[in-house]
Biotite code that builds the C-alpha atoms (Angstrom):
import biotite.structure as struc

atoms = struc.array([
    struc.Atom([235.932, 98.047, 198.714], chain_id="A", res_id=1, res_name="UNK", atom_name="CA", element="C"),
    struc.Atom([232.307, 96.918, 200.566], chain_id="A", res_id=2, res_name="UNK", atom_name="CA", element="C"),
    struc.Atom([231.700, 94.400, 202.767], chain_id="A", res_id=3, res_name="UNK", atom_name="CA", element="C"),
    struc.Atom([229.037, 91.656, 202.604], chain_id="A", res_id=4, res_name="UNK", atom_name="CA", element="C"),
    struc.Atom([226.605, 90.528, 204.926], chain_id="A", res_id=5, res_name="UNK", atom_name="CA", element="C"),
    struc.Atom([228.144, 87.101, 205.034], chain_id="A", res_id=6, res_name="UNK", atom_name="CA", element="C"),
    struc.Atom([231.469, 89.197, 205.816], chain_id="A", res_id=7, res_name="UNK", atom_name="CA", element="C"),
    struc.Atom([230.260, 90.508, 208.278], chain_id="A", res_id=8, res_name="UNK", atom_name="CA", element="C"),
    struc.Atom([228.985, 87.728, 210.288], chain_id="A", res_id=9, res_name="UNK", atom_name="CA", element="C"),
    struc.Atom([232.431, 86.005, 209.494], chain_id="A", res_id=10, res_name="UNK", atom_name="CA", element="C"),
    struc.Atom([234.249, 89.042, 210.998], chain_id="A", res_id=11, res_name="UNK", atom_name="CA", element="C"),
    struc.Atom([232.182, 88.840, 214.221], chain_id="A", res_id=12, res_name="UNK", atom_name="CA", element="C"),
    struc.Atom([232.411, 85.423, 214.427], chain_id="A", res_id=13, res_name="UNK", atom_name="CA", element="C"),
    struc.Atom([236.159, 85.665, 214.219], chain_id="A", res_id=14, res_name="UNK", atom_name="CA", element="C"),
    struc.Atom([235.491, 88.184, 216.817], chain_id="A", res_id=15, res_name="UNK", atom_name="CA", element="C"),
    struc.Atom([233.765, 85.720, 219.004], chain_id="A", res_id=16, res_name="UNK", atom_name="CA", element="C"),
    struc.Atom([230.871, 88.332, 218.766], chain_id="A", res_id=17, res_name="UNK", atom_name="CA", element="C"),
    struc.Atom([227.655, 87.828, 218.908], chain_id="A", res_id=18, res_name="UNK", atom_name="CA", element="C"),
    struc.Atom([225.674, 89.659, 216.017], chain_id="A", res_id=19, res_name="UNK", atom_name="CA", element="C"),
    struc.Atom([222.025, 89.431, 215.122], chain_id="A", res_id=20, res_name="UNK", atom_name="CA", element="C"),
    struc.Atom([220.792, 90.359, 211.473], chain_id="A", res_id=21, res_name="UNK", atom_name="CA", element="C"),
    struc.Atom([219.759, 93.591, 212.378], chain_id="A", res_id=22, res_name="UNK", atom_name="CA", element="C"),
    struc.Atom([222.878, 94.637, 214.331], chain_id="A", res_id=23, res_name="UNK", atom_name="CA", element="C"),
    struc.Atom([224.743, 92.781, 210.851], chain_id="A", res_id=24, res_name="UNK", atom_name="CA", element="C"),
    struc.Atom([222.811, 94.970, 208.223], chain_id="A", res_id=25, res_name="UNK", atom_name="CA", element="C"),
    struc.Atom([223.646, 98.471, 210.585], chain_id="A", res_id=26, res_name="UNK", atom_name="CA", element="C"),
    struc.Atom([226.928, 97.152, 210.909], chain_id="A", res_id=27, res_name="UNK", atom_name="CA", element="C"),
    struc.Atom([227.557, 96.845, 207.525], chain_id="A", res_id=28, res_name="UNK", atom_name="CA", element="C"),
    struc.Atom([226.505, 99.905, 206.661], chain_id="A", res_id=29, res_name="UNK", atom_name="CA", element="C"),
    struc.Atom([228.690, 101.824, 208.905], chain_id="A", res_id=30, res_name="UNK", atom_name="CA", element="C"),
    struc.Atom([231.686, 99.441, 207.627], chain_id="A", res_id=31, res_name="UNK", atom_name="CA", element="C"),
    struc.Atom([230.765, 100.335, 204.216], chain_id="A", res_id=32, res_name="UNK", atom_name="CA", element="C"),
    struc.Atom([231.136, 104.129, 204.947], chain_id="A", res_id=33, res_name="UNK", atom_name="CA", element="C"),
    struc.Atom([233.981, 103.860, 206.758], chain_id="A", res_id=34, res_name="UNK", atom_name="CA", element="C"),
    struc.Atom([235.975, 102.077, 203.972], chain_id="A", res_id=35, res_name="UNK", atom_name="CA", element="C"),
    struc.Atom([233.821, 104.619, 201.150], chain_id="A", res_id=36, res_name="UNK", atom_name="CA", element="C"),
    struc.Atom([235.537, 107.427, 202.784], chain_id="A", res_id=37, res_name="UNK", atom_name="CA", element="C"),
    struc.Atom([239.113, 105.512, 203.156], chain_id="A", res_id=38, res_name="UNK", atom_name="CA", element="C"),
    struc.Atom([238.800, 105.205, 199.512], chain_id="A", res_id=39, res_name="UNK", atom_name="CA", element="C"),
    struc.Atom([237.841, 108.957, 198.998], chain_id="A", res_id=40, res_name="UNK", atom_name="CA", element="C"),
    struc.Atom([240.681, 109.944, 200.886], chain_id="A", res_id=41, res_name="UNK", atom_name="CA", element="C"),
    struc.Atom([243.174, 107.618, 199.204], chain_id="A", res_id=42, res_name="UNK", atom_name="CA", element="C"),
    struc.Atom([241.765, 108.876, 195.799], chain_id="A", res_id=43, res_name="UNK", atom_name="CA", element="C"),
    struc.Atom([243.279, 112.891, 196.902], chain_id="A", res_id=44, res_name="UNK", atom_name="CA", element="C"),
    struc.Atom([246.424, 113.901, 195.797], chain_id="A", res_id=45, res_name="UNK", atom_name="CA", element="C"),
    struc.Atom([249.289, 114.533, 198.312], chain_id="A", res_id=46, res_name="UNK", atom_name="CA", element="C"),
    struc.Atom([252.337, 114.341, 196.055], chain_id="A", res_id=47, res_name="UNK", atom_name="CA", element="C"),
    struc.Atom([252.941, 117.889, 196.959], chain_id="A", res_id=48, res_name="UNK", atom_name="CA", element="C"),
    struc.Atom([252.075, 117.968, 200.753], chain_id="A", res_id=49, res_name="UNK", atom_name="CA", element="C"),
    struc.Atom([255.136, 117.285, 202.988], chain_id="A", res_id=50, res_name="UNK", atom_name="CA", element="C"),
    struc.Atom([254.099, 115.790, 205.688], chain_id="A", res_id=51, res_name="UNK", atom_name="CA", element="C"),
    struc.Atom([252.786, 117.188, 209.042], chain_id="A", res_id=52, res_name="UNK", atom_name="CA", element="C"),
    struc.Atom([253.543, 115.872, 212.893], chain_id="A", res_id=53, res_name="UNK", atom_name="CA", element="C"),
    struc.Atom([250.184, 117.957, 213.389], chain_id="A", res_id=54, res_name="UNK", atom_name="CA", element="C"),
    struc.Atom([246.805, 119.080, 211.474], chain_id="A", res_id=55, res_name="UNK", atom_name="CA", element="C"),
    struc.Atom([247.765, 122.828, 212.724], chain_id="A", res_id=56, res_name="UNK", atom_name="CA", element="C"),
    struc.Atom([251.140, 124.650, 212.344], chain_id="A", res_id=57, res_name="UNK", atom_name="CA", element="C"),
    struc.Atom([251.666, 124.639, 216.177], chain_id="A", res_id=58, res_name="UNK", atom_name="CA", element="C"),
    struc.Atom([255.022, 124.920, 217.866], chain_id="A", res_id=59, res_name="UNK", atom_name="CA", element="C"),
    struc.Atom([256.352, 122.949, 220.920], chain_id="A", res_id=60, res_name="UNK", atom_name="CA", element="C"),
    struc.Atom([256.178, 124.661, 224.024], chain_id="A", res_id=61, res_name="UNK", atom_name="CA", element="C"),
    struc.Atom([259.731, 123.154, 225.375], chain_id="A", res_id=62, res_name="UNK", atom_name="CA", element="C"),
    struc.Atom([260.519, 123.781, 228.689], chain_id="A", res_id=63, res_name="UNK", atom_name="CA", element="C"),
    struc.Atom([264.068, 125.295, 229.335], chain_id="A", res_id=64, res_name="UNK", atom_name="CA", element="C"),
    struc.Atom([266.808, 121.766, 229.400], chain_id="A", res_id=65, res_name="UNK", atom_name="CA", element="C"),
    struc.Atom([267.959, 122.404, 232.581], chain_id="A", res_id=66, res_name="UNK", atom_name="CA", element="C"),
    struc.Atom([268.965, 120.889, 236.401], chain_id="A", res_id=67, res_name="UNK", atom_name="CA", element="C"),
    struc.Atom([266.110, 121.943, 238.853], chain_id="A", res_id=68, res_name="UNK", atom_name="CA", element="C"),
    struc.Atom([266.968, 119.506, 241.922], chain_id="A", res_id=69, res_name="UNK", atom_name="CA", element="C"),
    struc.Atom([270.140, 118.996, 243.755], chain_id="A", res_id=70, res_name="UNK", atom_name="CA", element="C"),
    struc.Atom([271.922, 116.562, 244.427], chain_id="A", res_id=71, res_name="UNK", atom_name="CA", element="C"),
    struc.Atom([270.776, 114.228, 247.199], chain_id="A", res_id=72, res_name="UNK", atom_name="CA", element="C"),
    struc.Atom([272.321, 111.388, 246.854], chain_id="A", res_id=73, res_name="UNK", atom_name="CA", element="C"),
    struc.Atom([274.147, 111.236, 249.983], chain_id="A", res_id=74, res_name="UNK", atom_name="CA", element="C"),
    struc.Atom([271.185, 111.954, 252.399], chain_id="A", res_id=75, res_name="UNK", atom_name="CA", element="C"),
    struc.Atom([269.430, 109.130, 250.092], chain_id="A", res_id=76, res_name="UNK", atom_name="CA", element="C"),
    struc.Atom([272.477, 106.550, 250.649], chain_id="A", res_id=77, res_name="UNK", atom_name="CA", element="C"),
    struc.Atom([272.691, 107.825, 254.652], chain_id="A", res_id=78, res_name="UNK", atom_name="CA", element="C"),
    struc.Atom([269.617, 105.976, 255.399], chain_id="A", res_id=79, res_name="UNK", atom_name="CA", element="C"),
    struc.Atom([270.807, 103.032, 253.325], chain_id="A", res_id=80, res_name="UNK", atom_name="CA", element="C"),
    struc.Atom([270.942, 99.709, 255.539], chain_id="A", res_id=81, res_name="UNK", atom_name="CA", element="C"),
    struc.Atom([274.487, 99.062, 253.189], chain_id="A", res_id=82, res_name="UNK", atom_name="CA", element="C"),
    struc.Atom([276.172, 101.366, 250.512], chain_id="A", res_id=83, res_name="UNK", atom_name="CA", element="C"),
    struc.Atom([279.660, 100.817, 248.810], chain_id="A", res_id=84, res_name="UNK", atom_name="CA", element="C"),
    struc.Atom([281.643, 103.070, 246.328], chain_id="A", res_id=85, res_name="UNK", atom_name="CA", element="C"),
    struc.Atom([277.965, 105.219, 246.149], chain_id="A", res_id=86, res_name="UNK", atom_name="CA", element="C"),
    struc.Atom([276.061, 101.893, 245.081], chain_id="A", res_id=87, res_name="UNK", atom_name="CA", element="C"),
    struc.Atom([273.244, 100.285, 247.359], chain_id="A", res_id=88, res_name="UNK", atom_name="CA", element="C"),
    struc.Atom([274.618, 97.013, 248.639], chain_id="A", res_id=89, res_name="UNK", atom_name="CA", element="C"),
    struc.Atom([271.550, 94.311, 248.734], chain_id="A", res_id=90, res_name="UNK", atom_name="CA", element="C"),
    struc.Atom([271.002, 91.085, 250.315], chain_id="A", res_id=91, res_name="UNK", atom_name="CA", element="C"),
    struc.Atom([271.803, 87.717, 247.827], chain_id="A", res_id=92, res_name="UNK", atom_name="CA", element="C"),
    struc.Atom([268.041, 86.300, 246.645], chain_id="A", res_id=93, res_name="UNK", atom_name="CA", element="C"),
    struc.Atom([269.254, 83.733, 244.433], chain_id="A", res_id=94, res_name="UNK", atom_name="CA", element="C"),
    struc.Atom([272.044, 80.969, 245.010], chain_id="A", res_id=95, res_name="UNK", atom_name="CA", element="C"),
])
């Protein structure tokens, strides 16, 4: 697939960007080659490859799953203007 000039200005005016004919011809050039190398990439093979979460073979570094504060929910609901059953009690905003 490759672009026209008159696509071009169509995309940027669809953009609401401003484009002279000089920035439209370098534009489409780089447009071109972007979609030249889509297309060379679509054209490989990858029946075989199962697919990767990452270009490299890395593992996670996972931190242990584990409980590194206490508790502090009282001292939190001790400076609470209003608590009840361990839930903070608020004032009504809406009737």
């Amino acid at each position: 697939m490759s672009l026209s000039l008159d696509e071009v200005h169509r995309i940027a005016h669809l953009a609401r960007i401003e484009i002279t004919d000089a920035e439209a011809n370098a534009t489409l050039g780089q447009l071109n080659g972007i979609f030249s190398l889509i297309e060379a990439m679509q054209a490989v093979d990858t029946a075989g490859v199962a697919p990767m979460a990452h270009a490299q073979d890395l593992p996670q570094r996972l931190r242990e799953d584990r409980v590194t504060e206490s508790d502090q929910r009282a001292a939190f609901q001790a400076v609470a203007p209003e608590t009840e059953a361990g839930l903070y009690l608020v004032p009504k905003v809406i009737e």
